[in-house]
N, C-alpha and C positions, 0 to 999 in steps of 0.2 A: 719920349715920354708920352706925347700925344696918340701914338701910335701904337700903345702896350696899355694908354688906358682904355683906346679902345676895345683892346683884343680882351682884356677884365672886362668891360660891360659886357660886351657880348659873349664871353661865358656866363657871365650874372644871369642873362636873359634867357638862353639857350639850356638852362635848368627847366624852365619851365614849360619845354615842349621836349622834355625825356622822351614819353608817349610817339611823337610823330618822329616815325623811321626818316622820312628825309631830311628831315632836320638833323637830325641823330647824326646820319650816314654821312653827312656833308661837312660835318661838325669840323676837321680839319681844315675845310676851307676858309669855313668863316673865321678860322683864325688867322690863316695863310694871306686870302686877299687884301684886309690892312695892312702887310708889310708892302705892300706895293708902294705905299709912300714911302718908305726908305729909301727905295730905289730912285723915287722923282727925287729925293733929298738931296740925296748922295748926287745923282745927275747934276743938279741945280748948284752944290758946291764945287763938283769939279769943272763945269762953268766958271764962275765967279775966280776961280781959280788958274784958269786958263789948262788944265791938266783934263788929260783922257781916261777912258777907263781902263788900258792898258796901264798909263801909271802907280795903278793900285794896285795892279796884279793879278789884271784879268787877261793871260798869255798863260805858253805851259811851260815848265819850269826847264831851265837848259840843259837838263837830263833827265831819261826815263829812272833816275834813282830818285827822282822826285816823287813819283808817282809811286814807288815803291815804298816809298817814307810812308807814303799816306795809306797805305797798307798795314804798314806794319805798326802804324800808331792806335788802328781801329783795337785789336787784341789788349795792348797796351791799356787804353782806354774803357775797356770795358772790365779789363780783372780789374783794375782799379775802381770804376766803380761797383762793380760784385762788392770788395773787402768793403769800401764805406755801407753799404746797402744793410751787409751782414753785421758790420761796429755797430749801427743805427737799431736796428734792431732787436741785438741781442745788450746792447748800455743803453741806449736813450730814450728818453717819455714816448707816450703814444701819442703826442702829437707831433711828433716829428717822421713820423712811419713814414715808410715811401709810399708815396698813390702810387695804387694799381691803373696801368692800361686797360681802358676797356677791352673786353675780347673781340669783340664788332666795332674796334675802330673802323677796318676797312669797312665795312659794310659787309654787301652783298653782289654778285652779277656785275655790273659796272662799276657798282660805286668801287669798286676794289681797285680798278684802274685808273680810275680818278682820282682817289685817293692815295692811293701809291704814290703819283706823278706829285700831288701836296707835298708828301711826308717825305720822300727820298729825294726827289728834283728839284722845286722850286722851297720850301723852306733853308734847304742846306745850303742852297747857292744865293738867297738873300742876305741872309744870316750870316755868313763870310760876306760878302761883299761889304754889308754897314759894319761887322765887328772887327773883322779883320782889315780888311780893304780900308774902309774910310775913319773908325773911331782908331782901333792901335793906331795906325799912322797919325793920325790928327794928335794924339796923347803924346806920341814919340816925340812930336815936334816942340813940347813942353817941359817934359820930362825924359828920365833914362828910359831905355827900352826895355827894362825890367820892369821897373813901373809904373811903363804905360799898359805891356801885355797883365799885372796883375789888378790894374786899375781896369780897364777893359773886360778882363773875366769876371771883375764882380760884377760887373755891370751887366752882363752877359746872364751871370746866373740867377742874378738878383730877377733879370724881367722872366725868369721861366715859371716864378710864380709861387712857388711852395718851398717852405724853411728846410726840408729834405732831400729837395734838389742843390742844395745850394753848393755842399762842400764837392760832390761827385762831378756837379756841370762843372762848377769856377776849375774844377783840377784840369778834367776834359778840354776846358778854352783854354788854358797853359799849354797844354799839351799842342791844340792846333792853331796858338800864337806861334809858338817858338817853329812848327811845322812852315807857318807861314814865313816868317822870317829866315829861313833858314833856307829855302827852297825861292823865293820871291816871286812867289806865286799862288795865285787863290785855288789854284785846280787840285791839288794835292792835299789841304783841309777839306774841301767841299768834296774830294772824294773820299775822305775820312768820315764828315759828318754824316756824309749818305749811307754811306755802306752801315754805321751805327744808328741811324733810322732807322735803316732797314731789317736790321736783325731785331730792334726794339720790338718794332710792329710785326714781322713775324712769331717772334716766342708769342705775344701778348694774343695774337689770332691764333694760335696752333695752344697756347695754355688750356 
């Protein structure tokens, strides 16, 4: 929570320096760099715990059909959120519209590589590691694993911030819960989520 109200302030803040391109351009990070606490979190837990980050599922999976999986859920993942994007749309209020990507996410010249490394590398692979990695498992240990992975996805969707992401992300973290579970391994969602980063922020710079 600490960690998503930070990421809200500093969008609140970073309104107000629209105008300065480096600000702008870097914009990704300054969202990126708070999840760094996740990481100490999660570390600090599997401490106290006596468990490694290998126990969570940070190995690759005991088959290259793992990695295959996580291919072939990106396509999966993305008609599905197309058809919610297009219901949303053409049924429901205009407050619930999708936000548009900006076109100059990446930036420009560098920022594009740096940026990149944000959007595709280090959010995907944080982001599985607390949702997947450490909260489903923490959940599982409580409840069934049905309703930890949809307990988990709300939660997931809930912090990405806007009532029109909600139903497309929560489906997508179904999607690379059950990937994760099923595979037991975090390499095969995190190359799920990347590879759907990546095409996001492509269309959105090429729109």
């Amino acid at each position: 929570c600490v960690v998503y109200a930070l990421v809200v302030v500093i969008r609140l803040l970073t309104r107000e320096f629209n105008d300065n391109a480096f600000i702008h351009y870097l914009r990704p990070w300054l969202f990126a760099v708070p999840q760094v606490l996740l990481l100490l979190y999660v570390w600090k837990v599997l401490n106290c715990r006596g468990e490694i980050w290998k126990d969570i599922g940070v190995h690759s999976p005991s088959t290259s059909l793992g990695y295959l999986a996580g291919f072939l859920c990106v396509p999966v993942n993305l008609i599905l959120s197309a058809i919610c994007v297009y219901l949303t749309l053409e049924l429901g209020p205009d407050f619930v519209a999708t936000p548009k990507i900006p076109k100059d996410i990446l930036g420009n010249g560098w920022f594009i590589i740096i940026n990149l490394f944000a959007i595709v590398v280090w959010v995907p692979v944080v982001e599985e590691i607390f949702f997947r990695g450490f909260m489903l498992r923490t959940m599982a240990r409580r409840m069934s694993m049905t309703l930890a992975i949809l307990g988990s996805s709300l939660v997931f969707s809930l912090v990405h911030g806007h009532v029109s992401l909600l139903v497309p992300i929560f489906i997508s973290s179904v999607v690379l819960s059950t990937l994760y579970i099923k595979t037991n391994s975090l390499y095969p969602p995190i190359l799920a989520h990347s590879i759907q980063n990546l095409v996001a922020s492509v269309v959105a710079a090429s729109s």
